[in-house]
C-alpha positions as CSV (number, residue, x, y, z in Angstrom):
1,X,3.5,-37.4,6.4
2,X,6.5,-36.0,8.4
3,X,6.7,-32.7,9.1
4,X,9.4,-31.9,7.4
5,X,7.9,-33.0,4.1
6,X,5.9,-30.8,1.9
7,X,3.4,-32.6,-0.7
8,X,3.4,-32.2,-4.4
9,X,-0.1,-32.7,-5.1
10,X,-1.4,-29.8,-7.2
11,X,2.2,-29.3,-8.1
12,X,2.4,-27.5,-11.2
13,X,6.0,-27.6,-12.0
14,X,6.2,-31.2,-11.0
15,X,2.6,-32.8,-11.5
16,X,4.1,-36.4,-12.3
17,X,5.1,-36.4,-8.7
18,X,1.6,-35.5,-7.4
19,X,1.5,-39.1,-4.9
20,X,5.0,-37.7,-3.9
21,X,6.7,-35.6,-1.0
22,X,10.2,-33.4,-0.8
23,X,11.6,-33.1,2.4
24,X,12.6,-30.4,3.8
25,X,15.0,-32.0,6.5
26,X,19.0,-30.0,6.7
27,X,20.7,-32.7,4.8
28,X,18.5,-32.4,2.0
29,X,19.0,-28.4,1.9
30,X,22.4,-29.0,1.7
31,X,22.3,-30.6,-1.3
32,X,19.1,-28.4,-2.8
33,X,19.7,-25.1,-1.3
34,X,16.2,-23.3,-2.9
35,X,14.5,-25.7,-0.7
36,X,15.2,-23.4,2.5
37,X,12.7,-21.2,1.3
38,X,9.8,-23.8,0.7
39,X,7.1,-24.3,3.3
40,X,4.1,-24.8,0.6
41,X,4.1,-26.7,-2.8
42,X,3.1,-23.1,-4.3
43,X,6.6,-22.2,-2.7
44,X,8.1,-25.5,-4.2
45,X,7.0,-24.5,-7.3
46,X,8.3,-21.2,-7.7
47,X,11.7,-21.8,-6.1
48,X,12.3,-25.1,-8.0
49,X,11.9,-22.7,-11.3
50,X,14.1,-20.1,-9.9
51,X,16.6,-22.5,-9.3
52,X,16.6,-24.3,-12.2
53,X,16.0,-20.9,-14.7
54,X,19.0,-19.3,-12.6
55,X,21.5,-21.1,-10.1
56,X,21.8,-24.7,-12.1
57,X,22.0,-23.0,-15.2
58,X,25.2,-21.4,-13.6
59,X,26.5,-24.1,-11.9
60,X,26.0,-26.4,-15.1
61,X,28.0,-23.3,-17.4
62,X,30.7,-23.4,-14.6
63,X,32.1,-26.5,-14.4
């Protein structure tokens, strides 16, 4: 795996994706700004529900 990928296995907000990585490359951060802050998939998990619970619940009201 690259190192700038973090592994989902044992993911509990995303356990379908267990096989799968994210990555963690600038591009990607761009698009999925929580993802700065993710160097674990216990950090994954926990900023992914952040995110979701707060700033995409915004962003969909918004627009």
């Amino acid at each position: 795996m690259a190192e700038n990928c973090i592994s989902l296995k044992d993911s509990t907000t995303c356990p379908a994706f267990a096989s799968a990585s994210v990555s963690t490359r600038q591009d990607i951060v761009d698009q999925f700004p929580f993802l700065e802050f993710v160097s674990s998939v216990k950090d994954f998990d926990k900023e992914l529900q952040n995110y979701v619970h707060h700033d995409y619940v915004k962003r969909k009201l918004t627009l």
